[in-house]
C-alpha positions in Angstrom: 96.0 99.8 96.5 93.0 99.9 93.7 90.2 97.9 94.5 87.6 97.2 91.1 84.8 99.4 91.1 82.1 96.6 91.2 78.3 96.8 90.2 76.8 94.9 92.3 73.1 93.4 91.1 70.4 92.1 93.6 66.4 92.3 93.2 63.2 93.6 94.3 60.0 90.9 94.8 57.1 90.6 93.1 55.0 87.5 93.7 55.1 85.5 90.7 53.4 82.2 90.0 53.4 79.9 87.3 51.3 77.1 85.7 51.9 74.1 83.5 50.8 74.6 79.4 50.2 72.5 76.8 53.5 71.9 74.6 55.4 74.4 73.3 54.2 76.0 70.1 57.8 73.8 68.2 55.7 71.9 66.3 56.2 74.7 63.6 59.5 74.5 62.2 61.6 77.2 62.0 63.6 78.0 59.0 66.8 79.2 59.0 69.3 81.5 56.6 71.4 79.2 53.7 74.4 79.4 54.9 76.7 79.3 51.9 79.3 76.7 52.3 82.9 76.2 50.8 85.1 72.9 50.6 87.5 73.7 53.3 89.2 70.6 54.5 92.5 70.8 56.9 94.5 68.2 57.3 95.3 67.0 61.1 98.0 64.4 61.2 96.7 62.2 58.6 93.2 63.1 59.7 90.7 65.0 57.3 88.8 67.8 58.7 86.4 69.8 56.7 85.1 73.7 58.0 82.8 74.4 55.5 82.2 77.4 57.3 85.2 79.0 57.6 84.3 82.3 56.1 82.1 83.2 59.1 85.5 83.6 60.5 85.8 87.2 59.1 83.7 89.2 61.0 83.7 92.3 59.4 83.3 91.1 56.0 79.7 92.4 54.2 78.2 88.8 53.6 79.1 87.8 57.4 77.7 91.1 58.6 74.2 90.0 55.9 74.1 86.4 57.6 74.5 88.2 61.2 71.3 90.0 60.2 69.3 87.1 58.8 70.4 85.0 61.8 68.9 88.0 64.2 65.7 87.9 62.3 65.0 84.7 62.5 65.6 84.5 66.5 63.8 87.8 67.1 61.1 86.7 65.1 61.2 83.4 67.1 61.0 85.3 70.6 58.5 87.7 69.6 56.2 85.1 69.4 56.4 84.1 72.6 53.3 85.5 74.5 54.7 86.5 78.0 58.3 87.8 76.4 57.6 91.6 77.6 56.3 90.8 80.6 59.3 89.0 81.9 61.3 92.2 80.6 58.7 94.5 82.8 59.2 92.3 85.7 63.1 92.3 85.2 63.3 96.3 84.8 61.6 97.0 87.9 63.5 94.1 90.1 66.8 95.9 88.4 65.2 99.5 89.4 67.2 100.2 92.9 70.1 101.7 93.7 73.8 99.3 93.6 77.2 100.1 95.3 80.9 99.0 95.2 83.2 98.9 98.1 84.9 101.9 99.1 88.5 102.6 99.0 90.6 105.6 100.1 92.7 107.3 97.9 94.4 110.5 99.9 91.6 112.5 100.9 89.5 111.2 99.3 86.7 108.1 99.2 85.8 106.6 95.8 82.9 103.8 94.8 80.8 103.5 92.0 77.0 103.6 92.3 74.3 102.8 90.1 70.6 104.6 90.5 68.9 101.6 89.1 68.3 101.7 86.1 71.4 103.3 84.5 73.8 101.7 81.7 76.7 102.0 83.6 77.6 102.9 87.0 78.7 106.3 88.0 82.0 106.9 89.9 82.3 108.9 92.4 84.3 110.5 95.4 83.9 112.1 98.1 86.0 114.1 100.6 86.1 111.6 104.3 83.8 109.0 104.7 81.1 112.4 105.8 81.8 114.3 102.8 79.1 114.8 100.1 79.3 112.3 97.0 80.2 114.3 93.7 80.2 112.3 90.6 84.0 111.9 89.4 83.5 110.1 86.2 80.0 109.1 84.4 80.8 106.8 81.9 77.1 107.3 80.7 77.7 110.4 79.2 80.3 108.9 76.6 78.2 107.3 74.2 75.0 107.3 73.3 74.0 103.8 74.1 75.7 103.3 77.2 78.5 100.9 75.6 81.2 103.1 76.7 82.9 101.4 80.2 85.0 103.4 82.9 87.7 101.3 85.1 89.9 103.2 87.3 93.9 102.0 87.1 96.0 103.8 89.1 96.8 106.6 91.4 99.8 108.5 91.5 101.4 108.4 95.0 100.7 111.4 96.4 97.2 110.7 95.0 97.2 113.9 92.9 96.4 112.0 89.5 94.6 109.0 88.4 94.8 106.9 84.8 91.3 105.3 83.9 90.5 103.4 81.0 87.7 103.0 78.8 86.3 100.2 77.2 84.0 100.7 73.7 81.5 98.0 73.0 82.6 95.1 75.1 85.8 95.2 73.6 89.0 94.2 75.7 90.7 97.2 74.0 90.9 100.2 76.2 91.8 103.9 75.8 93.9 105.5 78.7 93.2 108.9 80.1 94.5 110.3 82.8 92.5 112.7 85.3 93.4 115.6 88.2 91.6 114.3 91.1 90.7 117.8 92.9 90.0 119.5 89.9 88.7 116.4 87.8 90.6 118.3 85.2 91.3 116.2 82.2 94.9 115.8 81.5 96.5 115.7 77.3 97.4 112.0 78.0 95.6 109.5 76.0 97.5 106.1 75.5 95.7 103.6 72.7 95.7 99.7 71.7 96.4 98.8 75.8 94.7 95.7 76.2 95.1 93.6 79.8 96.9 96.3 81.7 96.7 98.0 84.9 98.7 102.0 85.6 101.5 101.2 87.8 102.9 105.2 88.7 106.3 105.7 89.6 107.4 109.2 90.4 105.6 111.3 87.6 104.7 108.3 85.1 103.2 104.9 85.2 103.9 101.2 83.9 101.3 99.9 81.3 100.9 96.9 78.6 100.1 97.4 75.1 100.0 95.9 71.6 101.2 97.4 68.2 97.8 98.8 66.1 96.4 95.8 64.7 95.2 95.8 61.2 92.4 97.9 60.3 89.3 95.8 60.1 91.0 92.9 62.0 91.1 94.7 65.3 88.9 92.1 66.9 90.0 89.3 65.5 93.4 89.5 64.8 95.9 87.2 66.8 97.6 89.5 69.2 101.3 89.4 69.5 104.2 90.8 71.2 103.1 92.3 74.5 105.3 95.0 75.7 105.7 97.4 78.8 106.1 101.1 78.6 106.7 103.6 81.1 104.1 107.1 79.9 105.2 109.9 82.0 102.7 112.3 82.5 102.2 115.0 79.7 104.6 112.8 77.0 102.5 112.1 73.6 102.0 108.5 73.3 105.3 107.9 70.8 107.9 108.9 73.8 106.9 106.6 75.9 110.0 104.3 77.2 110.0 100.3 76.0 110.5 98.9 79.5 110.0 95.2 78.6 109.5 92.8 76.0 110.9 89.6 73.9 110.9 89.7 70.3 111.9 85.8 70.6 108.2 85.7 72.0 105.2 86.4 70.9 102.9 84.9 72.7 103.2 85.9 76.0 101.9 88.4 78.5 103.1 90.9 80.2 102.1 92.9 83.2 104.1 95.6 85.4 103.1 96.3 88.9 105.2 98.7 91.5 104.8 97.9 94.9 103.4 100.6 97.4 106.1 102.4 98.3 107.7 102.5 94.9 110.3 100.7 95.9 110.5 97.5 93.4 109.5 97.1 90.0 107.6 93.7 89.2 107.0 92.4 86.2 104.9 89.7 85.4 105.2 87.1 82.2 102.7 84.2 81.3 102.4 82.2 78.1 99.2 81.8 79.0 96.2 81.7 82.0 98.3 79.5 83.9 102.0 79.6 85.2 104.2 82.8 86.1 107.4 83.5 85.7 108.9 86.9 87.1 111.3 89.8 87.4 112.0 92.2 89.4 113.8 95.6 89.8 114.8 97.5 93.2 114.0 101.1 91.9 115.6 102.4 95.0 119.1 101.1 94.2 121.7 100.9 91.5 120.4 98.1 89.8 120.3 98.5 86.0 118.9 95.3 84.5 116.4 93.4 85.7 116.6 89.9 88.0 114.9 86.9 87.7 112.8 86.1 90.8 110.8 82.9 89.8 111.5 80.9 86.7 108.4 79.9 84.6 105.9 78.3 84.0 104.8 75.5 86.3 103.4 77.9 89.6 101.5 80.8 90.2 103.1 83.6 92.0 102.1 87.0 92.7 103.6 89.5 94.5 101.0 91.3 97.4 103.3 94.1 99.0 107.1 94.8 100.2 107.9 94.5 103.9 111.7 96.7 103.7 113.8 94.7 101.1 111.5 91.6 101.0 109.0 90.7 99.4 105.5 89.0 100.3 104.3 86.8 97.9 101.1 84.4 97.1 102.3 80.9 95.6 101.1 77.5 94.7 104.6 76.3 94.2 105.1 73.5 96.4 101.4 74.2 97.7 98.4 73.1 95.6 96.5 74.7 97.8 98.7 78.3 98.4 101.0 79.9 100.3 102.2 83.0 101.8 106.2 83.0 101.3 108.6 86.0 102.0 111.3 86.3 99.8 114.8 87.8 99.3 114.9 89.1 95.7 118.2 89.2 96.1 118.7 85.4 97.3 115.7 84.2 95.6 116.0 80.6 95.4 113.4 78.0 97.2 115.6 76.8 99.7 115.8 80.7 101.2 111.9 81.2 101.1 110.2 81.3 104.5 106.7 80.6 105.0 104.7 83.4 106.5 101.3 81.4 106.4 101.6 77.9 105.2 99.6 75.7 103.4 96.4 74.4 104.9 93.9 71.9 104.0 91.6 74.8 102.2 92.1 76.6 99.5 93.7 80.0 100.1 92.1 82.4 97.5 93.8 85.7 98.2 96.2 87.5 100.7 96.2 91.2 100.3 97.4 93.8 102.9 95.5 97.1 104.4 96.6 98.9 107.6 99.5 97.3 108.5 98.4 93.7 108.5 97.5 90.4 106.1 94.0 89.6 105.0 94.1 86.0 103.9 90.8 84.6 102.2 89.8 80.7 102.4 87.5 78.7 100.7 86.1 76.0 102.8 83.6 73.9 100.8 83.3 76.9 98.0 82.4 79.3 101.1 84.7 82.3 102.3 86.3 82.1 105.5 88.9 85.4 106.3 91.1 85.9 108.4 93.2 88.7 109.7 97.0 88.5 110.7 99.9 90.0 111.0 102.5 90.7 108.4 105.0 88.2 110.5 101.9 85.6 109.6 100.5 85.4 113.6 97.2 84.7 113.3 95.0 87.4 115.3 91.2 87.2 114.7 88.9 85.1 112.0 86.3 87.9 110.8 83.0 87.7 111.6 80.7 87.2 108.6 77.0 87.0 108.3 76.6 83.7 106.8 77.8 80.9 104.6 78.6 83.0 101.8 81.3 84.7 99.5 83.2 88.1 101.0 85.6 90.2 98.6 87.2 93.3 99.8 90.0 93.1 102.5 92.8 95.4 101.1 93.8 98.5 101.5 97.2 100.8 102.0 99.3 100.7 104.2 97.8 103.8 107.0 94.7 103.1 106.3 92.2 102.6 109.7 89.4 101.1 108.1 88.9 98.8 105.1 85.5 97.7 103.2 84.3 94.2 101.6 80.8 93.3 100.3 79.4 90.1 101.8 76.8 88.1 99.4 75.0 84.9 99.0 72.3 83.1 96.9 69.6 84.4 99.4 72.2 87.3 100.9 71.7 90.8 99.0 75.3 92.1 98.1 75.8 94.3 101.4 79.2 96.7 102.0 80.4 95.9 105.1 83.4 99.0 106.9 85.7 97.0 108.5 87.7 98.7 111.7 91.3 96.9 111.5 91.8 97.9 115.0 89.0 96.6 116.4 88.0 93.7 114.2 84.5 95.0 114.2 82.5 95.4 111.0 79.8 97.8 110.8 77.0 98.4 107.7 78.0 100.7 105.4 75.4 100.2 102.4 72.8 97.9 102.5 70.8 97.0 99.4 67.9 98.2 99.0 65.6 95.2 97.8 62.5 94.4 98.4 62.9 90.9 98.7 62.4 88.3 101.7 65.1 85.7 101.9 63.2 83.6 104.4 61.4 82.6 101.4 63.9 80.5 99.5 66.5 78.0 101.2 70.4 77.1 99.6 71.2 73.5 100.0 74.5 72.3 99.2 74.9 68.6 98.1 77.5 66.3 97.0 77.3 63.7 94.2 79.2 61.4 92.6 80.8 61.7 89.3 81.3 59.0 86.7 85.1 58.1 88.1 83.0 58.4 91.9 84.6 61.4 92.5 82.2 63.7 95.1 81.5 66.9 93.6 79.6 70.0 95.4 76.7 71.7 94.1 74.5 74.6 95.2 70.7 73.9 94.9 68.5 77.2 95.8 64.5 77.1 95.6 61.4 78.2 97.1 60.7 76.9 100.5 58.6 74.0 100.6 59.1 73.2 97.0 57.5 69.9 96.0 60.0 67.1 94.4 58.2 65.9 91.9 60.4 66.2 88.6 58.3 68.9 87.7 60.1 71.8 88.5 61.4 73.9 85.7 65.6 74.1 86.5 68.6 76.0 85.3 71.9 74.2 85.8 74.4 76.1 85.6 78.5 75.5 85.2 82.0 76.8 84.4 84.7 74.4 84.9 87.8 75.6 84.0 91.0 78.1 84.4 91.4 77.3 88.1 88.2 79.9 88.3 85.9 78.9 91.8 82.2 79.7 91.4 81.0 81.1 94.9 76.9 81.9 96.4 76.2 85.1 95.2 73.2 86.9 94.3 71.5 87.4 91.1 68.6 89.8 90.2 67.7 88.3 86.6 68.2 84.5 88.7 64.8 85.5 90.6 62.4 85.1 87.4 63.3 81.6 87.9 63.1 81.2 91.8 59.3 83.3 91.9 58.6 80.7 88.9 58.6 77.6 91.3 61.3 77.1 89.5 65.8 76.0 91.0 69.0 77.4 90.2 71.5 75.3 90.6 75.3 75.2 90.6 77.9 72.5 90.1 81.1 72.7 91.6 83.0 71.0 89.0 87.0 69.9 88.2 88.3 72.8 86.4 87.8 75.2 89.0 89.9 76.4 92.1 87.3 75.2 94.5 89.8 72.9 96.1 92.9 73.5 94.9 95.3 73.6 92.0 94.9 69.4 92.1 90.9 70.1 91.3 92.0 72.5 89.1 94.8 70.0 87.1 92.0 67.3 87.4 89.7 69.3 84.7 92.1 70.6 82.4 94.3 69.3 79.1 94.1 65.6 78.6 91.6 65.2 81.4 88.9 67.9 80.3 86.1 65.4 79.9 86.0 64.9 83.7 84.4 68.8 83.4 81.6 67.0 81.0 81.3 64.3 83.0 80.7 65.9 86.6 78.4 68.4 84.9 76.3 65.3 83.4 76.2 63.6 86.6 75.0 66.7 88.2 71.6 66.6 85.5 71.6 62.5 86.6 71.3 63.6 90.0 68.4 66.1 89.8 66.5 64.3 88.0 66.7 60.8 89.9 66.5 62.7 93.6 63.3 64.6 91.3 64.0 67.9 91.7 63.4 68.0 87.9 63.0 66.2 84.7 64.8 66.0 81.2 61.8 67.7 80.2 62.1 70.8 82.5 66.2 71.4 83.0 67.9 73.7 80.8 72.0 73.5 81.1 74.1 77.6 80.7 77.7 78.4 80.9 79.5 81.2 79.3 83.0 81.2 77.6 84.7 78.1 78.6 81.4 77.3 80.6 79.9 77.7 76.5 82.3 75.0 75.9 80.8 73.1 78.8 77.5 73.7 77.3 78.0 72.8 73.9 80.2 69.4 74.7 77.6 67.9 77.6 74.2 68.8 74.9 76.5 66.8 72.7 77.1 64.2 74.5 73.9 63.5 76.8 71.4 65.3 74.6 68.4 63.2 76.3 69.4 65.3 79.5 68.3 68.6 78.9 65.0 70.0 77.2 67.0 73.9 76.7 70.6 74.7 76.6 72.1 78.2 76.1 75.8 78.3 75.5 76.8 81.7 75.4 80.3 83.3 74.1 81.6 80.1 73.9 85.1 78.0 72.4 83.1 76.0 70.3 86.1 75.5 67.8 88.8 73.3 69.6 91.0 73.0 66.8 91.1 76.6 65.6 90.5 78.5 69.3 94.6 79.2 69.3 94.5 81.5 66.1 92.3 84.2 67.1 93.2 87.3 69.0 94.7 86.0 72.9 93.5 82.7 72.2 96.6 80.9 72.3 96.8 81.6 76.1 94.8 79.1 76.5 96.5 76.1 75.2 98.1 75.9 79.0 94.4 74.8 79.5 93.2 73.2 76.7 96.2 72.2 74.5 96.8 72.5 70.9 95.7 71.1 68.2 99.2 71.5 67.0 100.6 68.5 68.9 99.0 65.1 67.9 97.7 63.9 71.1 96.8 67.3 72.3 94.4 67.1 68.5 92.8 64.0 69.3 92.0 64.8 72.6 90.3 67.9 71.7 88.5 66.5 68.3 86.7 64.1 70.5 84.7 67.1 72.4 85.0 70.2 70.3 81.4 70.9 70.2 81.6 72.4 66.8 83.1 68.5 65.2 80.6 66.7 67.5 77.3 67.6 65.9 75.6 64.7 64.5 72.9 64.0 62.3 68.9 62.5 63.2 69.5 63.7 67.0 67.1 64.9 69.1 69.2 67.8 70.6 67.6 70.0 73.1 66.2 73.8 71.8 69.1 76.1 71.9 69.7 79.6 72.2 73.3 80.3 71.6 74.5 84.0 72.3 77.7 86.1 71.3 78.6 89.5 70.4 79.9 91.4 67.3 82.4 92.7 69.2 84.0 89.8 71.4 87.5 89.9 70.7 87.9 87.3 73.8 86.0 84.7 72.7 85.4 85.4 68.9 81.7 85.2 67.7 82.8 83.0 64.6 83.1 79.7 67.4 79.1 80.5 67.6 78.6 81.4 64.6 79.8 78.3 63.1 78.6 76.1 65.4 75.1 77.4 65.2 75.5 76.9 61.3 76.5 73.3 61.8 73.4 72.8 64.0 71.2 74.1 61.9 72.1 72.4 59.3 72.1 68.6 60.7 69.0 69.2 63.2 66.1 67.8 61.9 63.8 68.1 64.6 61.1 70.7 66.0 62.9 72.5 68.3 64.5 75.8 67.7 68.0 76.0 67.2 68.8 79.5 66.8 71.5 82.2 67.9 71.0 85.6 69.1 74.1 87.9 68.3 74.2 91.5 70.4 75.7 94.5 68.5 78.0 96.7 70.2 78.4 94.4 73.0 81.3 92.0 73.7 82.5 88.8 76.2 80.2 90.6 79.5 82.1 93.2 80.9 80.7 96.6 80.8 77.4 95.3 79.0 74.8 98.3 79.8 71.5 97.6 82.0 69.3 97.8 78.9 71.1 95.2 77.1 71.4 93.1 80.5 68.2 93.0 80.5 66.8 92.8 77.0 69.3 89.2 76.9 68.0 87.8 80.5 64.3 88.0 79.4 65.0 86.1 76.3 66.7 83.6 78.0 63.8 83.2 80.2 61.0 83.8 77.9 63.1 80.7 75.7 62.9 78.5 78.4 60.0 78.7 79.6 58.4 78.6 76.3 60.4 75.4 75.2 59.2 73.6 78.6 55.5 74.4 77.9 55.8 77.1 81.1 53.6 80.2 81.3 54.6 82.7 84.1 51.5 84.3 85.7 51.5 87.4 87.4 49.6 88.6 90.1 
């Protein structure tokens, strides 16, 4: 079983203070590109709707790429102003300077993890023979491009171990490029399998299992709505063009697909979703007769996911009939509800993930958004809760099936990521890699709150500060949010996050609807028709800091990326006299339009679609980019993206920050910074990591009338 090859960030401490200034320097007003305008108008059931902008859409085009340039300018020119700016990006390099791990996993005789020195773009993966043996590097994504934009993620193993398929990622892009590698020998094999995008390498005998799309246009690859999914099976040495159509629907283009084999080879699982929510699944017994393939659970209201084979059945991870998840064991053969028996059954808690190592079932709980595991047997007895550290977030906990010893990271707000080797024996847990920070967590406390939201609904947030902190609204805070795609936001801990903390300053965290924290009903409370609950427990959660004092209007800024961007851009909307900085990065600031652009229309399971009249209403009255009105006050804003986000496309920022510009009156900067070569997050390199967190700080402290002082 593959576990991610995670870098992990934590921090180094360096005293830093800070003292009140006079206002910012906004009083100058900044002035922004023209942004040429056409008369665009679409026409919404009866309702008129003009996007005057809509030729920012093309990304590649020569004016876009000239307004991408002029737009940089100005915010570069905007931040290099700012007095402290490289001071904050010395302190961040040196807190980022020390050495990171990922969990280890076993793959024959061999240990893998990735590791970075400090400083480097991207982490280094490498093995080593036993857990004594003497670390080699296996791959060094580092070495394949110049700027450290090129990503490595390892896939799959053959099973005897002998081979493994990686992927790499150019630029942020979701588009990868599969190799495949000799493990002993690190000998590059001929394979080399292009335009896979959301796939794993699922081996069977001398091949594996992966998804792809058909070549895109050239010069829309990263924009281009992306159609008809399809399974292959490559077997090992074949040129791309042999490899076997396994699965697909030409009656269906909007769907995913995903192929998985179970451990021992036995079954064949294939996955389908029309979108980030709701399965429905096949299967094939690759030991038996069995030519086509059988339904095993009829889409798209649940979740299911298949975690390992025991003989002829199969273990599987549901929320059908269990908002807050299941383990069920299944006949594929029989597969119906009635013949389903529980093998852990629901509980009040959220179960987050069931995965098996060793022989046995590692189920994860969230109680109050903190991890509780617990190890059992794969006939669901319950034989030991694991011991962790603290209140906190654990991942880890899988494994094959004769593995001895496992490994999971334990973190928290105030809890350096440390890799924890777990004896499944025993049930004891030992240190394996400890980070190497110089920092104190007895300085800084995590309190977790509850508050109400508009409809009195109690909603948890994380607050985490400096011991001793005085609560007199004048302490500079960060709020930050997600709310969406039944995705739980955990404690964890966050080098660039400690600029703020050694500031005086408080990070907080809202727990709002959207999110998994409790459930597929705290989920369904957040999403399609009832999406301005999101808004409206991330607005409470600024009310509440400010009336308990932690902070002011004048000294909280609001951030959320992707659908948190959405968050962002709605609530500075909507409650404008909240916030003093808001910095909505990557987001869906387009509601009508999000469905046409790359895998986009996944996401109307979430959202809906501005396709169906109610679904349009609903989403016109909080699209951020139809919201922005004229002679408001709205708080300085930073918005970021990426020329090369094909998840969330940049033209939602770029037209938003357009708009913006173009109705704000005021003082404050409204401006947008666009990376190059980057994309949605994953795999952005160290340098760029850090060249974006320093501007964020440097924007916020600035646009609060904060100097950072170091000692």
């Amino acid at each position: 079983m593959i576990k991610p090859l995670l870098s992990v960030l934590t921090i180094t401490s360096i005293m830093i203070s800070c003292k009140p200034a006079s206002e910012p320097a906004t009083s100058e007003k900044l002035t922004y590109p023209i942004t040429a305008k056409s008369d665009q108008v679409d026409d919404y059931f009866g309702v008129k709707v003009s996007d005057p902008y809509r030729w920012l859409e093309n990304d590649t085009a020569e004016d876009v790429k000239k307004w991408v340039t002029e737009e940089n300018k100005v915010t570069f020119g905007y931040l290099e102003k700012i007095p402290f700016r490289n001071k904050i990006k010395e302190r961040l390099t040196d807190i980022f300077n020390y050495p990171k791990y990922s969990n280890p996993f076993r793959a024959g005789e061999y240990y893998f993890f990735s590791k970075n020195d400090g400083l480097q773009n991207q982490s280094v993966i490498y093995y080593q023979k036993g857990l004594d043996g003497k670390p080699e590097v296996f791959l060094d994504p580092n070495t394949m491009s110049s700027d450290g934009t090129a990503a490595v993620s390892l896939l799959g193993f053959s099973k005897d171990k002998k081979y493994v398929a990686y992927a790499i990622n150019q630029s942020g892009s979701d588009w990868q490029t599969i190799y495949v590698m000799e493990v002993a020998t690190k000998k590059l094999m001929s394979d080399k399998l292009e335009w896979v995008k959301f796939s794993g390498a699922s081996w069977k005998n001398n091949g594996f299992y992966y998804a792809r799309y058909d070549a895109p246009p050239k010069g829309k690859e990263f924009s281009q709505k992306n159609e008809y999914h399809k399974i292959y099976y490559h077997r090992l040495g074949d040129t791309q063009d042999k490899d076997v159509l396994v699965y697909e629907n030409k009656d269906k283009p909007l769907r995913y697909y995903g192929a998985s084999v179970t451990e021992d080879e036995r079954f064949l699982i294939i996955y389908v979703s029309e979108g980030t929510d709701g399965t429905e699944m096949y299967y094939k017994d690759l030991q038996s007769n069995q030519k086509d393939f059988g339904l095993l659970f009829a889409g798209f209201q649940d979740n299911y996911s298949v975690i390992n084979n025991i003989g002829d059945k199969l273990l599987v991870q549901t929320d059908a009939g269990a908002p807050n998840q299941r383990v069920i064991l299944v006949d594929p053969k029989n597969p119906k509800k009635e013949n389903w028996k529980d093998v852990i059954p629901e509980k009040p808690e959220l179960l987050e993930s069931a995965a098996t190592g060793g022989g046995k079932l590692f189920v994860s709980y969230l109680k109050d958004v903190t991890t509780h595991v617990y190890q059992y047997s794969l006939e669901g007895n319950l034989e030991h809760e694991i011991a962790l550290p603290a209140l906190g977030t654990a991942f880890g906990f899988s494994g094959d099936k004769e593995d001895a010893l496992i490994f999971y990271t334990f973190t928290s707000f105030t809890y350096p990521p440390t890799i924890y080797k777990y004896d499944i024996a025993s049930g004891k847990s030992d240190i394996w890699q400890k980070s190497d920070v110089k920092f104190n967590p007895e300085e800084y406390e995590t309190k977790q709150v509850f508050y109400n939201s508009k409809d009195g609904t109690k909603v948890p947030m994380f607050l985490v500060y400096k011991k001793g902190i005085k609560l007199d609204g004048n302490n500079p805070t960060l709020l930050y949010g997600y709310g969406g795609f039944n995705i739980s936001l955990t404690p964890s801990f966050s080098t660039s996050r400690l600029i703020l903390l050694e500031n005086g300053g408080i990070f907080v965290m809202a727990n709002i609807r959207g999110g998994r924290e409790y459930g597929e009903k705290w989920h369904n409370e957040g999403k399609l028709l009832k999406k301005q609950n999101v808004f409206d427990d991330f607005i409470a959660a600024a009310e509440y800091l400010i009336k308990e004092k932690y902070t002011s209007s004048s000294k909280l800024a609001i951030q959320g990326g992707s659908n948190g961007g959405l968050l962002v851009g709605a609530c500075m909307l909507q409650r404008p006299d909240l916030y003093r900085v808001a910095f909505p990065a990557v987001g869906v600031m387009d509601m009508l339009r999000y469905h046409k652009f790359t895998v986009g229309w996944g996401w109307a399971v979430e959202y809906g679609s501005s396709d169906s009249l109610e679904n349009f209403k609903n989403l016109y009255a909080y699209s951020p980019l139809h919201n922005i009105k004229e002679g408001v006050e709205y708080p300085a804003t930073m918005v970021t993206t990426a020329d090369h986000d094909d998840r969330v496309v940049p033209a939602h920022s770029f037209k938003f920050i357009a708009t913006l510009q173009e109705r704000y009156k005021g003082n404050r900067p409204q401006v947008i910074r666009i990376d190059v070569k980057a994309g949605h997050g994953a795999g952005k390199p160290t340098s760029k990591i850090i060249e974006e967190q320093a501007d964020i700080w440097s924007f916020m402290f600035y646009n609060m009338g904060i100097t950072p002082i170091y000692k």
